[in-house]
C-alpha positions in Angstrom: -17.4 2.6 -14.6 -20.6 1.5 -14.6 -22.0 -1.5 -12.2 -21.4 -4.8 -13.6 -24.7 -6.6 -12.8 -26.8 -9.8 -14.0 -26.1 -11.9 -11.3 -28.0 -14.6 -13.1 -27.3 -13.6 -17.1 -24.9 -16.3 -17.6 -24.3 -14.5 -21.6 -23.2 -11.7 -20.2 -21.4 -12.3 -17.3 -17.7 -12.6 -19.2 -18.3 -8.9 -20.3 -19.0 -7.8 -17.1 -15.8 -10.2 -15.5 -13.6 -8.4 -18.1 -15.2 -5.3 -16.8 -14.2 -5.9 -13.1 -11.0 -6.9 -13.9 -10.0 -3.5 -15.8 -11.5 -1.9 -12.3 -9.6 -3.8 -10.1 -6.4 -2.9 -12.4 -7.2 0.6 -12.3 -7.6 0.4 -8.8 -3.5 0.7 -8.8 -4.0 4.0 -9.1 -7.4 5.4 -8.6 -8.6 3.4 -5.5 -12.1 1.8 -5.6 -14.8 4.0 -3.4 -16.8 1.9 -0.5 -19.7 1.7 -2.9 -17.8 0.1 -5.8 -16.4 -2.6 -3.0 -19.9 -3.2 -2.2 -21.1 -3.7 -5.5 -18.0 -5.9 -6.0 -18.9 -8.1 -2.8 -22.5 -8.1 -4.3 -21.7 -9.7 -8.1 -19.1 -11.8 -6.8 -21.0 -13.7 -4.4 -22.8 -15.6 -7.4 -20.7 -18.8 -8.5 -21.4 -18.1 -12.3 -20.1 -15.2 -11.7 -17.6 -16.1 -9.8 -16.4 -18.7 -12.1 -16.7 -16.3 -15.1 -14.2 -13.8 -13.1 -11.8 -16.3 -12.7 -11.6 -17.8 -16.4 -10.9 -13.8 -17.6 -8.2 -14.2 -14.8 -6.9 -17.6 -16.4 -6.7 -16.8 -19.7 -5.1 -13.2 -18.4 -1.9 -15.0 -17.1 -2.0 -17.7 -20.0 -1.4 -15.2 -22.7 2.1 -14.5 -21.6 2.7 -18.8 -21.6 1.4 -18.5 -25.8 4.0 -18.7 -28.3 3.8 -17.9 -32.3 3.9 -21.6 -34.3 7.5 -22.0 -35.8 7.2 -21.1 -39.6 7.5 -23.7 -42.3 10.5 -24.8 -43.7 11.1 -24.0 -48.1 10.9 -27.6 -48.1 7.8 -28.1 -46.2 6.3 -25.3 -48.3 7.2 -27.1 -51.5 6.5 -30.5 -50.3 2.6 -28.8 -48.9 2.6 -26.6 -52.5 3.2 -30.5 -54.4 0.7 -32.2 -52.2 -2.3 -30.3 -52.9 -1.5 -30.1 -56.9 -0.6 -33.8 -57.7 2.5 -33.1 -59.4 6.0 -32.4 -59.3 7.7 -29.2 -60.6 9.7 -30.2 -63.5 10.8 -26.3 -64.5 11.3 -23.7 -61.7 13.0 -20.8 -62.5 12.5 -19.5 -59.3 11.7 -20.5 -55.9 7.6 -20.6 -55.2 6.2 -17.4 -53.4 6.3 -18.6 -49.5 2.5 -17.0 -49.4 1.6 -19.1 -52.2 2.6 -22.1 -50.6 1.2 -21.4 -47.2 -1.5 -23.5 -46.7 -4.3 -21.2 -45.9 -6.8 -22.9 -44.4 -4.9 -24.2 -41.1 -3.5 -20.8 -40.8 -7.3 -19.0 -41.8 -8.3 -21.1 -38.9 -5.8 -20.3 -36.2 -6.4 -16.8 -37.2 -9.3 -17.0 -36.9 -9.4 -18.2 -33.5 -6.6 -15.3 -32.1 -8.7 -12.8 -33.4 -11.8 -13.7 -31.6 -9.6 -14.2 -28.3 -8.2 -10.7 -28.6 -11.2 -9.4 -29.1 -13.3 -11.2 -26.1 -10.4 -10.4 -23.8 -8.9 -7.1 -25.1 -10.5 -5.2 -21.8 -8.7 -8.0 -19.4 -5.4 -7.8 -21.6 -5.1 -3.8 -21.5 -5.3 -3.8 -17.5 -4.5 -7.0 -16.4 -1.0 -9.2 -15.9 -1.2 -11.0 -12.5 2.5 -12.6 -13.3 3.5 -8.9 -12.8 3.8 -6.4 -10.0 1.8 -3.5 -10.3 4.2 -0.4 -10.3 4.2 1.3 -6.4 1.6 3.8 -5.9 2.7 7.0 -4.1 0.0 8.2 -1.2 0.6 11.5 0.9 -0.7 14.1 2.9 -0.1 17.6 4.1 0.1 19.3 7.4 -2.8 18.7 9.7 -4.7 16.5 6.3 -6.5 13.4 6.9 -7.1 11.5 4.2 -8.7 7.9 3.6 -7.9 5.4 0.6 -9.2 2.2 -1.0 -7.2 -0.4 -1.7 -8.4 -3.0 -5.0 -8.6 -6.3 -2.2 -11.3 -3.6 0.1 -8.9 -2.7 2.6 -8.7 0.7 3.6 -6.0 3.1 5.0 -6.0 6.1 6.7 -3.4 8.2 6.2 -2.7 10.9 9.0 -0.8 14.1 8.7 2.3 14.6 7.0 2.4 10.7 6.3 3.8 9.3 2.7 2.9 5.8 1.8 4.0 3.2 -1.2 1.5 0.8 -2.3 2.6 -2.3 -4.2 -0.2 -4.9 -5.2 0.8 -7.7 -7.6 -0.2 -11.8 -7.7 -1.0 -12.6 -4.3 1.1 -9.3 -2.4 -0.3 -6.5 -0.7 2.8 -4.9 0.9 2.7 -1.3 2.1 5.7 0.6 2.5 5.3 3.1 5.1 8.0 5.9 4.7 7.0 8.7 7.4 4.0 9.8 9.7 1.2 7.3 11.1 -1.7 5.2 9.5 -4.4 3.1 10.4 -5.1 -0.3 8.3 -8.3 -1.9 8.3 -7.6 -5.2 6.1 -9.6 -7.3 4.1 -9.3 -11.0 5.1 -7.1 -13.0 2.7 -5.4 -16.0 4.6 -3.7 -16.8 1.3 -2.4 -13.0 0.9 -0.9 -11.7 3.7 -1.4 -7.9 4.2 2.2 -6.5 5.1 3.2 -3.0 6.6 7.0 -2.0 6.0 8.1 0.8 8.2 11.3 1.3 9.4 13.7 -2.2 10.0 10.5 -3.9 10.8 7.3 -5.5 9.3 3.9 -5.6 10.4 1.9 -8.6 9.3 -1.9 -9.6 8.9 -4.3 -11.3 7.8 -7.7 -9.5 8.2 -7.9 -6.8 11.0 -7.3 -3.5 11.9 -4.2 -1.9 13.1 -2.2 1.4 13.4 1.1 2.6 12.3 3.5 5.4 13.8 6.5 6.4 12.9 8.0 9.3 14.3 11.8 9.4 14.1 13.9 6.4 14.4 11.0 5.0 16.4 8.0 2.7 15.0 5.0 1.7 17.5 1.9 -0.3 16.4 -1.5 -0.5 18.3 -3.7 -3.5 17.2 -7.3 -1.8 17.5 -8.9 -5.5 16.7 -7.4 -8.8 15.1 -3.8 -9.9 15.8 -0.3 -8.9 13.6 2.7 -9.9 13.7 5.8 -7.7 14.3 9.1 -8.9 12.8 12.5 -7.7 11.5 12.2 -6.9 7.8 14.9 -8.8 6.9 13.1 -11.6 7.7 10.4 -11.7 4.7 12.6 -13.4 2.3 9.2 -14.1 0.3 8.3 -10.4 -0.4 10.2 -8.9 -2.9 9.7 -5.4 -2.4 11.4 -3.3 -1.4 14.8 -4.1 -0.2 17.1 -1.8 1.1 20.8 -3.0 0.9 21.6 0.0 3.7 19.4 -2.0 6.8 21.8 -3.5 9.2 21.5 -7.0 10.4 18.3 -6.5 12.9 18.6 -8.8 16.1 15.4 -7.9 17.8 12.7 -10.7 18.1 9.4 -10.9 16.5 6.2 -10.1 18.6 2.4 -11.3 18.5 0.4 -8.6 19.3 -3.4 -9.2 19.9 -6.5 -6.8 20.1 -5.2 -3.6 22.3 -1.8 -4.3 22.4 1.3 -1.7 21.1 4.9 -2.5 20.8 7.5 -0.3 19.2 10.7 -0.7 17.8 13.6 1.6 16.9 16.7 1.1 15.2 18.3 -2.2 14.7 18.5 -4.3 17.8 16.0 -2.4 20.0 12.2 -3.8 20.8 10.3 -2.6 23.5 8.1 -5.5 25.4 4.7 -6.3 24.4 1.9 -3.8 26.5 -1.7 -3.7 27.0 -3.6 -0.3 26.6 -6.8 0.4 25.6 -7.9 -1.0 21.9 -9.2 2.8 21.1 -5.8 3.9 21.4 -4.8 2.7 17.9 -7.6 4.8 16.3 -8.4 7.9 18.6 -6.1 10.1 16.9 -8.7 9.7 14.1 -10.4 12.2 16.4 -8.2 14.6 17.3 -6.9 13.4 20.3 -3.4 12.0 20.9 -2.5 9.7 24.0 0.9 9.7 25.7 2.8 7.0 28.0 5.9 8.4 29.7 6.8 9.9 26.1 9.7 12.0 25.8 9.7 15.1 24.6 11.6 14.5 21.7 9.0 11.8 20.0 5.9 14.3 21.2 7.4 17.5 19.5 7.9 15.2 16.3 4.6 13.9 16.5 2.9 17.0 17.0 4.4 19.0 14.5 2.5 16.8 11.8 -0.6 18.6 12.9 0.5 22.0 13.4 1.4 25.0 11.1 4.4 26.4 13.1 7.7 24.5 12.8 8.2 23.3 17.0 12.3 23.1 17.5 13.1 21.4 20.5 16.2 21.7 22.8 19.0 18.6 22.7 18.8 19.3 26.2 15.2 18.9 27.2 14.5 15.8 24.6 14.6 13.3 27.7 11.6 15.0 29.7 8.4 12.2 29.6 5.3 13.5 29.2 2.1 11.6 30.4 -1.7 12.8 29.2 -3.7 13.6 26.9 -2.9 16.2 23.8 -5.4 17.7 21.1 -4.9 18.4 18.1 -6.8 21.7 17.7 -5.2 23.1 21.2 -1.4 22.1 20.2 0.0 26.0 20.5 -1.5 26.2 24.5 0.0 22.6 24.9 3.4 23.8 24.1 2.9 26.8 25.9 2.1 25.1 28.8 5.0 22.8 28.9 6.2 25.8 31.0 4.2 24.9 33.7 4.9 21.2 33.7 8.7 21.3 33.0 12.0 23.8 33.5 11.5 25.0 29.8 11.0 28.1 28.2 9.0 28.4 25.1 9.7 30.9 23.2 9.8 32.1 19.3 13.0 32.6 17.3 14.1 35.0 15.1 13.3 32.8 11.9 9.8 32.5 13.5 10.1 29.0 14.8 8.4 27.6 18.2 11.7 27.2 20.3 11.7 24.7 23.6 14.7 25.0 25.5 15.8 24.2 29.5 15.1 27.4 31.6 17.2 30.1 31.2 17.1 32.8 34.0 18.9 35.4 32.3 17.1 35.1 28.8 18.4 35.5 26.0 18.2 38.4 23.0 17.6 35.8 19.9 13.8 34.6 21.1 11.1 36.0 22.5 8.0 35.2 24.4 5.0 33.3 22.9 1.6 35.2 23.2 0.0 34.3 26.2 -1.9 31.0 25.9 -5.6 30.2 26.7 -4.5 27.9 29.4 -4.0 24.4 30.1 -6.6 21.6 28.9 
């Protein structure tokens, strides 16, 4: 699409509202780039235009509310048909013609005037219908794939690896259903539209700022890298429509504030952890390669990790308790794992179907795995 511009041609700013708005509904499933966002924040800051983008909007959401005039009656068409000749029938042999009798000027008129409407607003009426969700759009990446999108109100989203997201955008809802892997938001301020973030039994809520999403497991945490959210049970947003999921327990956990370079997670039903304090570039360092960890078992950092490496990690029942504390990157994953030898009672070693196997040390080995090449060394 073109740029819309003529910030002052008040003739032609209509076309070019009627143009945005087909952009905007497109957006649904081809996001808008940075530039087209700009040029957006550009036109729209004139009140001609402005006002021109929101009559297009109006008479959008107005065509649904029109309804086809009733037609007339045989004897309003015979009484009309008497009217305009002066005089009654005295022989009919048949009933008139009911477009004879039509009286063609009214009706020429209101024609007229549907005809000029469809075709001033055809662009807006193909793309447009803010009484009606958009249908979800599907997002996803692959293993150790970053990939950022556009969303039609500016915000973006990052999407890590292995991560699938829903988007659903309709009249005044911007609710993102995260289904796996980790994302950062950065939201466009709307007070009147709150952003929401679906993952697991909770929701994440906000208004304009910029926050990231993990889920690895049954566990959710959220860092706020700047801004405030709001955490809360999804059950609780009986105003957002979508989705619902009949099979989520009853979730008795409290809501949480969380402010700039603050993380809480949640897992399962009735489980929260408190509100902490780390470091605001927590939320977004992973963007770089480099992945934080807190007294993190085992079983959350294998799961994590595996979204960024080519070789399927299995990991002991046995071993899934051990914390791990540091720092992990994303290009040195396979002399991490090897290195967990050094740091805990494990073995690491690869099975038969060519998977990473971590296990509790076993002095006497055993014939189904065998060791990993040696590694470059801890980092």
């Amino acid at each position: 699409m073109s740029r819309p511009e003529g910030l002052g041609r008040e003739a032609d700013c209509y076309e070019e509202a009627a143009a945005w708005h087909a952009r905007w509904r497109e957006a649904a499933s081809s996001a808008l780039s940075a530039v087209e966002v700009d040029r957006w924040a550009d036109w729209s800051r004139s009140p001609t235009n402005k006002a021109a983008y929101d009559a297009v909007e109006f008479v959008s959401r107005a065509r649904f509310a029109l309804k086809a005039p009733p037609l007339p009656t045989a004897e309003e068409l015979a009484a009309d048909l008497s009217d305009e000749e002066g005089v009654q029938p005295e022989h009919t042999t048949a009933p008139p013609s009911r477009l004879a009798a039509i009286p063609w000027r009214p009706v020429a008129f209101v024609a007229l005037a549907a005809a000029a409407a469809a075709i001033a607003f055809t662009p807006v009426m193909r793309w447009l219908d803010r009484d009606r969700a958009a249908p979800g759009h599907v997002v996803s990446t692959g293993a150790g794939e970053l990939k950022q999108i556009t969303l039609r109100d500016g915000s973006r989203v990052t999407l890590g690896a292995k991560t699938e997201l829903s988007v659903q955008y309709g009249p005044c809802q911007r609710t993102i259903l995260l289904n796996s892997g980790e994302a950062l938001f950065t939201v466009a301020h709307d007070p009147r539209c709150p952003f929401i973030v679906i993952a697991g039994h909770g929701a994440i809520t906000a208004v304009g700022t910029e926050f990231s999403v993990r889920r690895t497991l049954d566990r959710v945490t959220v860092h706020v890298a700047e801004g405030a959210v709001n955490v809360q049970p999804r059950d609780a947003l009986t105003s957002v429509p979508w989705p619902k999921d009949s099979d989520v327990p009853t979730i008795t956990w409290p809501e949480a504030k969380l402010a700039q370079g603050q993380e809480v997670s949640y897992r399962g039903n009735d489980s929260r952890s408190p509100v902490e304090s780390e470091d605001a570039r927590v939320a977004t360092e992973w963007l770089d390669g480099r992945r934080e960890y807190h007294h993190e078992p085992l079983s959350y950092l294998i799961a994590d990790i595996n979204r960024y490496f080519d070789e399927p990690i299995e990991l002991d029942r046995d071993v899934g308790d051990l914390q791990f504390t540091g720092l992990v990157y994303e290009s040195q994953i396979k002399e991490f794992v090897q290195d967990l030898e050094v740091i805990f009672p494990v073995t690491v070693a690869r099975t038969r179907a060519n998977h990473i196997l971590i296990r509790l040390r076993d002095p006497s080995g055993s014939p189904d795995t065998e060791p990993l090449p040696e590694s470059r060394g801890a980092q």
